[in-house]
Predicted model as a PDB file, atoms N, CA, C, CB and O in Angstrom, pLDDT in the B-factor column:
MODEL        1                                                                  
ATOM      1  N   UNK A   1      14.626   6.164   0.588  1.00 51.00           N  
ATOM      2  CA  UNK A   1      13.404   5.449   0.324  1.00 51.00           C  
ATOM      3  C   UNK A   1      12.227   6.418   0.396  1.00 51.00           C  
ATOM      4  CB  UNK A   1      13.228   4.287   1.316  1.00 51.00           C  
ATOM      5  O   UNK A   1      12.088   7.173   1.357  1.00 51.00           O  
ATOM      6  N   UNK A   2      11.293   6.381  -0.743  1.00 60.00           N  
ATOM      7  CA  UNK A   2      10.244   7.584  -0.369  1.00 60.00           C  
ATOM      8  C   UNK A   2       8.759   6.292   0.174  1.00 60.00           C  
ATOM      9  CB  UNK A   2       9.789   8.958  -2.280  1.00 60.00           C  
ATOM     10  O   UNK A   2       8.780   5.067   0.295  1.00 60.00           O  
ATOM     11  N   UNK A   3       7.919   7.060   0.326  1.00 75.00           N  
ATOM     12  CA  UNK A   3       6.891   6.732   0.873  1.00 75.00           C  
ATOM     13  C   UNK A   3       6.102   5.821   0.125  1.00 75.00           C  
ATOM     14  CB  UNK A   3       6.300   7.739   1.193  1.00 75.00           C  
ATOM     15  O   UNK A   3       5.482   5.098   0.906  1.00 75.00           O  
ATOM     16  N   UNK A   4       5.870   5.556  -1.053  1.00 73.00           N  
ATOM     17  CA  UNK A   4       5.735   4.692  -1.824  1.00 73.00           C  
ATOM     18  C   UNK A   4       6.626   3.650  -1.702  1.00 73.00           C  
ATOM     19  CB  UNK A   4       5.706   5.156  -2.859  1.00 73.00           C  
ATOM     20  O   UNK A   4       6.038   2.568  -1.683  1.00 73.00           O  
ATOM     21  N   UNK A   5       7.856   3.566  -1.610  1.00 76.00           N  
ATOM     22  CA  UNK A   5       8.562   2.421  -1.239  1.00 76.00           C  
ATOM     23  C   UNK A   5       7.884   1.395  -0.059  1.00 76.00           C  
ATOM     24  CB  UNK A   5       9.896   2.957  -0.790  1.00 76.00           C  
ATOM     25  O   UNK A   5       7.870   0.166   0.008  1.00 76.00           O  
ATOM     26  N   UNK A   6       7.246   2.599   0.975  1.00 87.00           N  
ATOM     27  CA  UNK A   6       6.949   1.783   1.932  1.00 87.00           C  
ATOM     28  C   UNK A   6       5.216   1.273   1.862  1.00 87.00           C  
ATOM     29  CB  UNK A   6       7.399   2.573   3.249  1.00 87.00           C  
ATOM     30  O   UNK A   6       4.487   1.424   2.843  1.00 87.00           O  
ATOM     31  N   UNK A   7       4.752   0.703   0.645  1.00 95.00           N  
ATOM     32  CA  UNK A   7       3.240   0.551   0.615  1.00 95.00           C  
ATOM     33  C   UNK A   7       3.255  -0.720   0.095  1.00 95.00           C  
ATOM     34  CB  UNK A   7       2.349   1.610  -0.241  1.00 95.00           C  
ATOM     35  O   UNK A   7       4.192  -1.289  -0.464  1.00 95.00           O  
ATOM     36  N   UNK A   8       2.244  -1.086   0.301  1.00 96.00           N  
ATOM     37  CA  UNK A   8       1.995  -2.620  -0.325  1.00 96.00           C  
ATOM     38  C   UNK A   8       1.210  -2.273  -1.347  1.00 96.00           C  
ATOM     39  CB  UNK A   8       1.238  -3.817   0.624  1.00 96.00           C  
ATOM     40  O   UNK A   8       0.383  -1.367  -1.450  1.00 96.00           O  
ATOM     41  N   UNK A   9       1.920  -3.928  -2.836  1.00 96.00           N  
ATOM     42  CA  UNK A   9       0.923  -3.794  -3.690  1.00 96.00           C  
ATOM     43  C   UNK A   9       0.805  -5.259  -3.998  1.00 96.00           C  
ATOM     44  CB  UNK A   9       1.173  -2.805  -4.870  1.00 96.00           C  
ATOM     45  O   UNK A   9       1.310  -6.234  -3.440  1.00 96.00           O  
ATOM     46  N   UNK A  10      -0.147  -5.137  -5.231  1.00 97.00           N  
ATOM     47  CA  UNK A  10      -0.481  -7.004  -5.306  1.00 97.00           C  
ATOM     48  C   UNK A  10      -0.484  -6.976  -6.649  1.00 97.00           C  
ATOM     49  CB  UNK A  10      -2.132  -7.819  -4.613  1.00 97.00           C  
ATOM     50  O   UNK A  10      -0.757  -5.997  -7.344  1.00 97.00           O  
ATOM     51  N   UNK A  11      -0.166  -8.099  -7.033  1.00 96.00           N  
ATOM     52  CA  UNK A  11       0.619  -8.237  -8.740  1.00 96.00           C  
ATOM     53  C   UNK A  11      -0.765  -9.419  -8.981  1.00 96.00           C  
ATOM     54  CB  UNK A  11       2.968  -9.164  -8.928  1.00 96.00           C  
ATOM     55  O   UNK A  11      -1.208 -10.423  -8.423  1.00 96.00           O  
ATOM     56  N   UNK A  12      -1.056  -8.615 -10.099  1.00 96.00           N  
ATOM     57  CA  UNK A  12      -2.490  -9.884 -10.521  1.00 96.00           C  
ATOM     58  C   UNK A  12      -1.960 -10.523 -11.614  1.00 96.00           C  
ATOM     59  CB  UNK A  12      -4.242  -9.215 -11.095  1.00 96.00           C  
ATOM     60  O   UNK A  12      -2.678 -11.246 -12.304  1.00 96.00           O  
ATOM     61  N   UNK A  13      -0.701 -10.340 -11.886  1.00 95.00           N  
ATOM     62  CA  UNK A  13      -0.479 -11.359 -12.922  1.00 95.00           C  
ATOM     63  C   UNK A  13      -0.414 -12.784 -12.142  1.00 95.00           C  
ATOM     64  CB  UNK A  13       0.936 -11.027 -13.786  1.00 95.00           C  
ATOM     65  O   UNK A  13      -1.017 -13.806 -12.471  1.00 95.00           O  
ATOM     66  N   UNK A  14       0.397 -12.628 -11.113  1.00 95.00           N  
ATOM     67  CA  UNK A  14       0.939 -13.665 -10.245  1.00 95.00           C  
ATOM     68  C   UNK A  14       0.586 -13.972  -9.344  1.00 95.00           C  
ATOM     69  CB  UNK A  14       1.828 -13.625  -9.928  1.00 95.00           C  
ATOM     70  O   UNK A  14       0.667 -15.140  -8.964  1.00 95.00           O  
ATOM     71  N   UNK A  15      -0.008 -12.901  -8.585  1.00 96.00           N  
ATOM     72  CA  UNK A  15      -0.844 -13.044  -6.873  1.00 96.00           C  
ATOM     73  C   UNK A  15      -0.162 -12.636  -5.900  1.00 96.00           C  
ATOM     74  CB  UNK A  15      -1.200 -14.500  -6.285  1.00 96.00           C  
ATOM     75  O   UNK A  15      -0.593 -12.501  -4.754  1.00 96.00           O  
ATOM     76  N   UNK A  16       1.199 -12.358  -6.355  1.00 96.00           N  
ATOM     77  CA  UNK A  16       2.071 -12.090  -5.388  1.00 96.00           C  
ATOM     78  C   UNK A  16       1.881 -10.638  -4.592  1.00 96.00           C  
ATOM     79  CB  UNK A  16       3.363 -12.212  -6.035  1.00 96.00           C  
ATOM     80  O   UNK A  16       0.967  -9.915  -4.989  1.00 96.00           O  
ATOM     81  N   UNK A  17       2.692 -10.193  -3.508  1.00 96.00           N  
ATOM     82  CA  UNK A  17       2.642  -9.086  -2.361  1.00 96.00           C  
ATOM     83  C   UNK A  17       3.457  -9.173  -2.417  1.00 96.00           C  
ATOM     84  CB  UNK A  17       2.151  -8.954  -1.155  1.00 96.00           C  
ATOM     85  O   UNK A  17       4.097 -10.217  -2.543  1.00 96.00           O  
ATOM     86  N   UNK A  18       4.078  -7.364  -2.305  1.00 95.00           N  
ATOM     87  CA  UNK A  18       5.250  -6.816  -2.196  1.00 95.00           C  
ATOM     88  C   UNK A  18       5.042  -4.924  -1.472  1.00 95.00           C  
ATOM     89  CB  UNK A  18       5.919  -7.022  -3.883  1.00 95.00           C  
ATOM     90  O   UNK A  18       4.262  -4.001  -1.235  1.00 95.00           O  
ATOM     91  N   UNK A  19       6.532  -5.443  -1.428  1.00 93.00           N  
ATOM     92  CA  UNK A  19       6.370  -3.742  -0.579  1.00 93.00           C  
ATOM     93  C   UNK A  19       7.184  -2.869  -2.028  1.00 93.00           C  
ATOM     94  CB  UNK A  19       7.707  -3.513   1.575  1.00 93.00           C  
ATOM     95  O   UNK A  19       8.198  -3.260  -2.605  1.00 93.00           O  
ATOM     96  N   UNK A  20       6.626  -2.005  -2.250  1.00 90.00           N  
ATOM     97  CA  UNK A  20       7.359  -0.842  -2.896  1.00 90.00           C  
ATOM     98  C   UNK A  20       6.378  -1.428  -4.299  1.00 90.00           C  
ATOM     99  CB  UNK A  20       9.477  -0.833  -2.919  1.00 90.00           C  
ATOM    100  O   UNK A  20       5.421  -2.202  -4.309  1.00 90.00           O  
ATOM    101  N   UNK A  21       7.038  -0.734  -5.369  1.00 88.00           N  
ATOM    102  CA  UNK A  21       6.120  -0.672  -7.093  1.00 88.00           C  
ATOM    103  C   UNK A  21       7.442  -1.691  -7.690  1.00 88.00           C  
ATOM    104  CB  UNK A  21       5.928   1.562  -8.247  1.00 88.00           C  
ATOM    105  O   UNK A  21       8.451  -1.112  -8.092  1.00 88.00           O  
ATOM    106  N   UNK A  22       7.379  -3.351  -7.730  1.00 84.00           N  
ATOM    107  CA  UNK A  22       8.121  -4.052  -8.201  1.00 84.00           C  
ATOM    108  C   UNK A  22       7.347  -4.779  -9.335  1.00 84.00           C  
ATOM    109  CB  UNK A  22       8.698  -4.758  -7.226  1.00 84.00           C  
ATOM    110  O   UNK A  22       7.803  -5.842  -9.757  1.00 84.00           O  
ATOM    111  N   UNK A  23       6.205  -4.267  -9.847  1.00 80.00           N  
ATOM    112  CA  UNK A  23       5.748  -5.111 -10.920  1.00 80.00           C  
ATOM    113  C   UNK A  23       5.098  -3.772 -11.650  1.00 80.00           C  
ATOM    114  CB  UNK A  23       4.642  -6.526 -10.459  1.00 80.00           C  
ATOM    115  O   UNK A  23       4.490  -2.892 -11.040  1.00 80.00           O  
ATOM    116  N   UNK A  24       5.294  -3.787 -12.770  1.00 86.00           N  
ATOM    117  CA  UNK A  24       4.581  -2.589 -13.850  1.00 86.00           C  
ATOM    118  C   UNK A  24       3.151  -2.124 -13.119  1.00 86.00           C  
ATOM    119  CB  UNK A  24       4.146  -3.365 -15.664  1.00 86.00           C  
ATOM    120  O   UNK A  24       2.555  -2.607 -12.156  1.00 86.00           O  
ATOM    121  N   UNK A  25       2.923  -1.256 -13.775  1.00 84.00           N  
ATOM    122  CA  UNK A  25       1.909  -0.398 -13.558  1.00 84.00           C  
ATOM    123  C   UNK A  25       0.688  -0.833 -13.979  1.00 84.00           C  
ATOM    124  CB  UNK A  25       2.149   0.727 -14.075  1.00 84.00           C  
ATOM    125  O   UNK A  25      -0.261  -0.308 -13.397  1.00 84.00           O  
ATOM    126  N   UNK A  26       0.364  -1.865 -15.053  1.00 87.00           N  
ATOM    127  CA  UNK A  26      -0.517  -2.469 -15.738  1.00 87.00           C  
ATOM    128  C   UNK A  26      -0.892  -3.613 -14.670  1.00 87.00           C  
ATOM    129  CB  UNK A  26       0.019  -2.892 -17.159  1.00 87.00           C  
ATOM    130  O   UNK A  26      -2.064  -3.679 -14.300  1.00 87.00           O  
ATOM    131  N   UNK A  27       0.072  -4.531 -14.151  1.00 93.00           N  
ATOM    132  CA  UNK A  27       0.090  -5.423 -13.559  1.00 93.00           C  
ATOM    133  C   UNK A  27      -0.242  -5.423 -11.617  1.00 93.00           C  
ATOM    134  CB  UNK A  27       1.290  -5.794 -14.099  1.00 93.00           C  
ATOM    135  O   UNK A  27      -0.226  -6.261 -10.715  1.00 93.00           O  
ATOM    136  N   UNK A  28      -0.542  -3.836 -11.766  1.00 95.00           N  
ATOM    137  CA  UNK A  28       0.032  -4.028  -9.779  1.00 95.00           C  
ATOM    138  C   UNK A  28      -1.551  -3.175  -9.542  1.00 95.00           C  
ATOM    139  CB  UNK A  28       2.228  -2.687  -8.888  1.00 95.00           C  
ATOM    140  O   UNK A  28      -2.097  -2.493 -10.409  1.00 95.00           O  
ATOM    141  N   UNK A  29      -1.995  -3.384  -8.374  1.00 96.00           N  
ATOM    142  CA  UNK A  29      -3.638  -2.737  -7.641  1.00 96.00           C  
ATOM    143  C   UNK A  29      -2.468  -2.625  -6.209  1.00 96.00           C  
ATOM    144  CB  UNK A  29      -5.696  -4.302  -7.451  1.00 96.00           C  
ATOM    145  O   UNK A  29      -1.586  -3.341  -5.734  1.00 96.00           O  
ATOM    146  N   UNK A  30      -3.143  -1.154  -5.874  1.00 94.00           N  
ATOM    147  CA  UNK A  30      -2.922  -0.437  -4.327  1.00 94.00           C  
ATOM    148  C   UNK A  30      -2.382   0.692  -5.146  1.00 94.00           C  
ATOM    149  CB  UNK A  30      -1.728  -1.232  -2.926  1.00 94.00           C  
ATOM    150  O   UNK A  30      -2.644   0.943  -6.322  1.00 94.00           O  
ATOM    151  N   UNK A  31      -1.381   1.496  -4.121  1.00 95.00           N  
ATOM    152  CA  UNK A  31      -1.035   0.810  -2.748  1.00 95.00           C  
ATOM    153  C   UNK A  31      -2.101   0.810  -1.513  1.00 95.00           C  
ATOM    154  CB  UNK A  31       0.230   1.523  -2.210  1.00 95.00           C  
ATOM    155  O   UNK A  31      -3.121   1.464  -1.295  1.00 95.00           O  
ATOM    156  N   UNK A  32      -1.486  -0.104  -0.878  1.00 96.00           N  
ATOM    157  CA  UNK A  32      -2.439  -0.470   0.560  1.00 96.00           C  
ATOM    158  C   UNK A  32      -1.538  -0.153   1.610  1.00 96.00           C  
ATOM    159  CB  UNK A  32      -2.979  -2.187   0.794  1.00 96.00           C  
ATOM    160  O   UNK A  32      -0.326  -0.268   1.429  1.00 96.00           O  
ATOM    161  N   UNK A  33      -2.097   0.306   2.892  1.00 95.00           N  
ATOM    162  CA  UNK A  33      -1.190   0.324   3.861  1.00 95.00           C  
ATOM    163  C   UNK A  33      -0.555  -0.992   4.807  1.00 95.00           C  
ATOM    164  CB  UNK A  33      -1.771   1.187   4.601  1.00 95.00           C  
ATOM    165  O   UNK A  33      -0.082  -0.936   5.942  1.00 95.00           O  
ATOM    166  N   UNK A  34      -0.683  -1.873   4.142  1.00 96.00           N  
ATOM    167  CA  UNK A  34       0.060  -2.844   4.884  1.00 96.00           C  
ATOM    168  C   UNK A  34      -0.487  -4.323   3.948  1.00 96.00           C  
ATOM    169  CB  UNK A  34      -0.391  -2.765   6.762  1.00 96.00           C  
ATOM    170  O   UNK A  34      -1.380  -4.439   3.109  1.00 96.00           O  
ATOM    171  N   UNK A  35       0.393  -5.235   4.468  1.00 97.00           N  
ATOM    172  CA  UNK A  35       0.488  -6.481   3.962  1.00 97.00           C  
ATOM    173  C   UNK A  35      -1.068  -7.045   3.677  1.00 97.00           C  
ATOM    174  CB  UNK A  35       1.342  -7.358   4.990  1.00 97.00           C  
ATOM    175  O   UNK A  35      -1.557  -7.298   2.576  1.00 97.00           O  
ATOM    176  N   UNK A  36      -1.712  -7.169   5.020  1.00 98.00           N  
ATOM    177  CA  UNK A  36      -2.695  -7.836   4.627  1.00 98.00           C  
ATOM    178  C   UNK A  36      -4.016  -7.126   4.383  1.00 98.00           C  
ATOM    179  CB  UNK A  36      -2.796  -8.762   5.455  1.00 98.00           C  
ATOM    180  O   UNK A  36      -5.033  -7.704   4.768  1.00 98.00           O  
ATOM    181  N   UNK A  37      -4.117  -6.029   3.834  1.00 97.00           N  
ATOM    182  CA  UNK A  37      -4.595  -5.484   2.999  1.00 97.00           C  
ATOM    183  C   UNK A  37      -4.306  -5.746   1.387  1.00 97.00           C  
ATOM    184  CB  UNK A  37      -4.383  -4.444   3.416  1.00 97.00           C  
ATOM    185  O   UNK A  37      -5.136  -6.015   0.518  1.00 97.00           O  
ATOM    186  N   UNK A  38      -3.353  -5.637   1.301  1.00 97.00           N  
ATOM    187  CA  UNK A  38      -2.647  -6.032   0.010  1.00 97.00           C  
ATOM    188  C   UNK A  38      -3.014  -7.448  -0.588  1.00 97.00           C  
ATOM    189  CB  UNK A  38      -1.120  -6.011   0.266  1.00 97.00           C  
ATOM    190  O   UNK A  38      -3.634  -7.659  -1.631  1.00 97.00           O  
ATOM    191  N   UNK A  39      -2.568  -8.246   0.176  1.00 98.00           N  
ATOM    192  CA  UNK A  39      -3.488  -9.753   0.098  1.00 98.00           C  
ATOM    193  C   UNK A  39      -4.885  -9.865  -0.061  1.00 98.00           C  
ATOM    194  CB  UNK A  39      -3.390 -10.526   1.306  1.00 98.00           C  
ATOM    195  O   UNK A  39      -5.392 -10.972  -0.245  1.00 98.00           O  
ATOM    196  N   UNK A  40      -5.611  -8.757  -0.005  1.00 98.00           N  
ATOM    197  CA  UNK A  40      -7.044  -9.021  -0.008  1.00 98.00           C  
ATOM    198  C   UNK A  40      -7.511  -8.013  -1.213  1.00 98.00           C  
ATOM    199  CB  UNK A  40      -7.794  -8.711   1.556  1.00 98.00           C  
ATOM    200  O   UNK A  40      -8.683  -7.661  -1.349  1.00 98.00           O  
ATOM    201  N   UNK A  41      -6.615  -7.661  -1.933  1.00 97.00           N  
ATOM    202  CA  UNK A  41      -7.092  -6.850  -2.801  1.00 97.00           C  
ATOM    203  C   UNK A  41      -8.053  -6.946  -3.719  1.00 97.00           C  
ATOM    204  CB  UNK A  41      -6.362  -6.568  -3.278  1.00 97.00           C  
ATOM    205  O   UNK A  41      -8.701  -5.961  -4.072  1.00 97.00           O  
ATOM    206  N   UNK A  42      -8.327  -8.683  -4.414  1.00 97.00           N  
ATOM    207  CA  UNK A  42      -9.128  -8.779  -5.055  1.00 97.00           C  
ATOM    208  C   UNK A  42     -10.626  -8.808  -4.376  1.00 97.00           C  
ATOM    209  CB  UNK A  42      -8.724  -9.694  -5.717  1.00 97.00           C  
ATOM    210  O   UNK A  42     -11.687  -8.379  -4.828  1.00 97.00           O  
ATOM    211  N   UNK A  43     -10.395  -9.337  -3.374  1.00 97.00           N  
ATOM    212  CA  UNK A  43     -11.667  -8.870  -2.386  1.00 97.00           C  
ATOM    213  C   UNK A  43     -11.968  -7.410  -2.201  1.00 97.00           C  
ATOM    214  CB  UNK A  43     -11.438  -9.358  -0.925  1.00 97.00           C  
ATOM    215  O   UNK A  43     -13.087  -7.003  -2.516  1.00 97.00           O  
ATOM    216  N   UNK A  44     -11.054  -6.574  -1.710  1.00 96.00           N  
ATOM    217  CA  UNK A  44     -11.522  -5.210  -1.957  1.00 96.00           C  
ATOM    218  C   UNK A  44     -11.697  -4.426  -2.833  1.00 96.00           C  
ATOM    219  CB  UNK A  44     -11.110  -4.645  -1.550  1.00 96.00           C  
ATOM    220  O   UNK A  44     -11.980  -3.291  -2.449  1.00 96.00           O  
ATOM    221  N   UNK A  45     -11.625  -4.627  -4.144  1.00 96.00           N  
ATOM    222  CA  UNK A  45     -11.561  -4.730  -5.690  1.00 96.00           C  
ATOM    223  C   UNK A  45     -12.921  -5.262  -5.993  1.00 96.00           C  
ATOM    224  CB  UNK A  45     -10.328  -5.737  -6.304  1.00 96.00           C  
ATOM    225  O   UNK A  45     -13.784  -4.651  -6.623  1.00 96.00           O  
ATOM    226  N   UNK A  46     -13.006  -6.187  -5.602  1.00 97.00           N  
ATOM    227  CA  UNK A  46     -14.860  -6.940  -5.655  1.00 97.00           C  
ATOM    228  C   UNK A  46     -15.926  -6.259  -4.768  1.00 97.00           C  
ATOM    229  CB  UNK A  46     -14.969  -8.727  -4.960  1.00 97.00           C  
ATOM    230  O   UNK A  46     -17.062  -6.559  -5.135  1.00 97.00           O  
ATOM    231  N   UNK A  47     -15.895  -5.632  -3.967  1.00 96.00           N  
ATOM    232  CA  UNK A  47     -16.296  -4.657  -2.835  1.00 96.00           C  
ATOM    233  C   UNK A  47     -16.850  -4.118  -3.162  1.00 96.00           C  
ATOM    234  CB  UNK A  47     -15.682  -3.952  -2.203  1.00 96.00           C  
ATOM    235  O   UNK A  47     -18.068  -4.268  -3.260  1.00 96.00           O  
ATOM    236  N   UNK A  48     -15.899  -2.813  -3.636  1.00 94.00           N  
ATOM    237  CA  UNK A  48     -16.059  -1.710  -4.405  1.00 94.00           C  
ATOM    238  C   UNK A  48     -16.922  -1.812  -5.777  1.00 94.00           C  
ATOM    239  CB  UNK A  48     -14.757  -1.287  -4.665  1.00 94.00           C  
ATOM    240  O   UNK A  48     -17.727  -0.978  -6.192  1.00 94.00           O  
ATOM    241  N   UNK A  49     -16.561  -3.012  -6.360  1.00 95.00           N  
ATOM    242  CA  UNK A  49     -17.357  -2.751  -7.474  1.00 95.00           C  
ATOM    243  C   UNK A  49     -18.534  -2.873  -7.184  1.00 95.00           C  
ATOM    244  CB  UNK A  49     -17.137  -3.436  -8.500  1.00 95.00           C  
ATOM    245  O   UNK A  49     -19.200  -1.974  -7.698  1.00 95.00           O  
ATOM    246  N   UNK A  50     -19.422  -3.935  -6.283  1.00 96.00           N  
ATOM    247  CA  UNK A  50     -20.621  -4.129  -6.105  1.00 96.00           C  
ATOM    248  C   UNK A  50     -21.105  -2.563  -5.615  1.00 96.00           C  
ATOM    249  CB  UNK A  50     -20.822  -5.378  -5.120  1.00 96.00           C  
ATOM    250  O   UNK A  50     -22.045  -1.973  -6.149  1.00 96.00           O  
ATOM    251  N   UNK A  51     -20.365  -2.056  -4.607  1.00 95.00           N  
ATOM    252  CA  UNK A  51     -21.036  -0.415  -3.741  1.00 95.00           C  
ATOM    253  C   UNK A  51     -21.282   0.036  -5.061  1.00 95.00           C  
ATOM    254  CB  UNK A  51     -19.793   0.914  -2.594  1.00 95.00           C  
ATOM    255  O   UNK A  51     -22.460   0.169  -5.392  1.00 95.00           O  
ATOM    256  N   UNK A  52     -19.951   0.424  -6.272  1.00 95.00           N  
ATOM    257  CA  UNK A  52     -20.349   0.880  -7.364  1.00 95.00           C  
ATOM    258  C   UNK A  52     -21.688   0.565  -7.774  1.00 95.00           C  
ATOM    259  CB  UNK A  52     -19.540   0.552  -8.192  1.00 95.00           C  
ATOM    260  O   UNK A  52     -22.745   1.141  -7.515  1.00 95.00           O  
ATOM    261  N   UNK A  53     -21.479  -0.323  -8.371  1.00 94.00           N  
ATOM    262  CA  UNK A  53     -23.041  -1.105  -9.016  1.00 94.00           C  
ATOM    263  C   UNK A  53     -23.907  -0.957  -8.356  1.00 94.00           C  
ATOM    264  CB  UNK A  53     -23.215  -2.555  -9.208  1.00 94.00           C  
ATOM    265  O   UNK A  53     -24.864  -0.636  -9.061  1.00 94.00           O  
ATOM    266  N   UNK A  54     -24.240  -1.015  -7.059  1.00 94.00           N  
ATOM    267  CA  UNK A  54     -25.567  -0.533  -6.370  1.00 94.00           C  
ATOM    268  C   UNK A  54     -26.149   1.194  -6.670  1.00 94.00           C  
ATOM    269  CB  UNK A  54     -25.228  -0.727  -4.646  1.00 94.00           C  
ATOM    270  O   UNK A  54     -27.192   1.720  -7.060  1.00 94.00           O  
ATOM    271  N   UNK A  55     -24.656   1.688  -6.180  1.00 92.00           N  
ATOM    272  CA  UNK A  55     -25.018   3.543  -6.088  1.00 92.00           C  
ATOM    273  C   UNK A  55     -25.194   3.554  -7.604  1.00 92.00           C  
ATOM    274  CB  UNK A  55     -23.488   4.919  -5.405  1.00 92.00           C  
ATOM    275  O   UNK A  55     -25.375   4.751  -7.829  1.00 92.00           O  
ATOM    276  N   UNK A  56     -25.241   2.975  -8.665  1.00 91.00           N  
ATOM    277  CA  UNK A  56     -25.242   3.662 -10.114  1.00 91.00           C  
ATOM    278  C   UNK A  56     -26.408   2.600 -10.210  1.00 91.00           C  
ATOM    279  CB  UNK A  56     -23.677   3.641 -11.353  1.00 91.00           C  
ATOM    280  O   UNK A  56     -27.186   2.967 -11.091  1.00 91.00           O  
ATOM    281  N   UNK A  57     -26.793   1.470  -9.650  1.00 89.00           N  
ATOM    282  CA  UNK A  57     -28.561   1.449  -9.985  1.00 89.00           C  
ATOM    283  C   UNK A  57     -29.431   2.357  -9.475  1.00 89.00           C  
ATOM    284  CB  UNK A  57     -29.266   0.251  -9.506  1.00 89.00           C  
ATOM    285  O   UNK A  57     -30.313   2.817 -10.200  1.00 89.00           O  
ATOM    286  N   UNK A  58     -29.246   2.920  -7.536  1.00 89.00           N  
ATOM    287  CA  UNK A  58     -29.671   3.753  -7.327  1.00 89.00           C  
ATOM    288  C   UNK A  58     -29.825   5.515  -7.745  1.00 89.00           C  
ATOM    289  CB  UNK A  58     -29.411   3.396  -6.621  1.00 89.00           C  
ATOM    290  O   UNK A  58     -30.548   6.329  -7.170  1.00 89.00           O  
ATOM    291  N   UNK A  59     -29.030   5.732  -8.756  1.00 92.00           N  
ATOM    292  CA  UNK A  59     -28.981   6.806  -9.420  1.00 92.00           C  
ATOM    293  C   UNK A  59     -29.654   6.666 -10.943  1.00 92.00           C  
ATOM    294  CB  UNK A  59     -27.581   7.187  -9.390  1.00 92.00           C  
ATOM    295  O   UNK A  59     -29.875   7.660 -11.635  1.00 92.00           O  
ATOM    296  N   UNK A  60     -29.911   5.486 -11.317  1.00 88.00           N  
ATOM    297  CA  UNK A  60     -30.562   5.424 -12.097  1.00 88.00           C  
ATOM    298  C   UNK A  60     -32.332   4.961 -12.393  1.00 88.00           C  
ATOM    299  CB  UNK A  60     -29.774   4.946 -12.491  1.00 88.00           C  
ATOM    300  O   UNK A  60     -32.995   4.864 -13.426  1.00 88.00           O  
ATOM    301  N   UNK A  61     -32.556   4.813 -11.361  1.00 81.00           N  
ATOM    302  CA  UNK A  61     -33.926   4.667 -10.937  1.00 81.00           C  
ATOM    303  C   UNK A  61     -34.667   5.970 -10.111  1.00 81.00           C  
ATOM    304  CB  UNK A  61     -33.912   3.402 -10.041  1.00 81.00           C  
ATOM    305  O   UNK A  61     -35.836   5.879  -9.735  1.00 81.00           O  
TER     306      UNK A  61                                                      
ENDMDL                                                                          
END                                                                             
């Protein structure tokens, strides 16, 4: 088992959590280090984009 086996990811087709890369590459966000990270991905996915969007208004002003 390599180290990727042991990561969580989250399938946005479905919503589902899993350990290891069981849904395509198109379909899967992480890896995360653990379950409930993984579960919150679209939240940390939404996060990030806002920090984005702030630091690239602040770079543009």
């Amino acid at each position: 088992m390599t180290d990727e086996d042991q990561l969580w990811y989250y399938n946005v087709d479905d919503g589902t959590v899993t350990r290891g890369k069981a849904a395509s590459s198109m379909s899967r966000m992480g890896p995360y280090p653990d379950r409930a990270s993984a579960e919150k991905a679209l939240q940390i996915a939404a996060e990030r984009n806002k920090a984005a969007d702030h630091a690239d208004e602040e770079w543009n002003n």
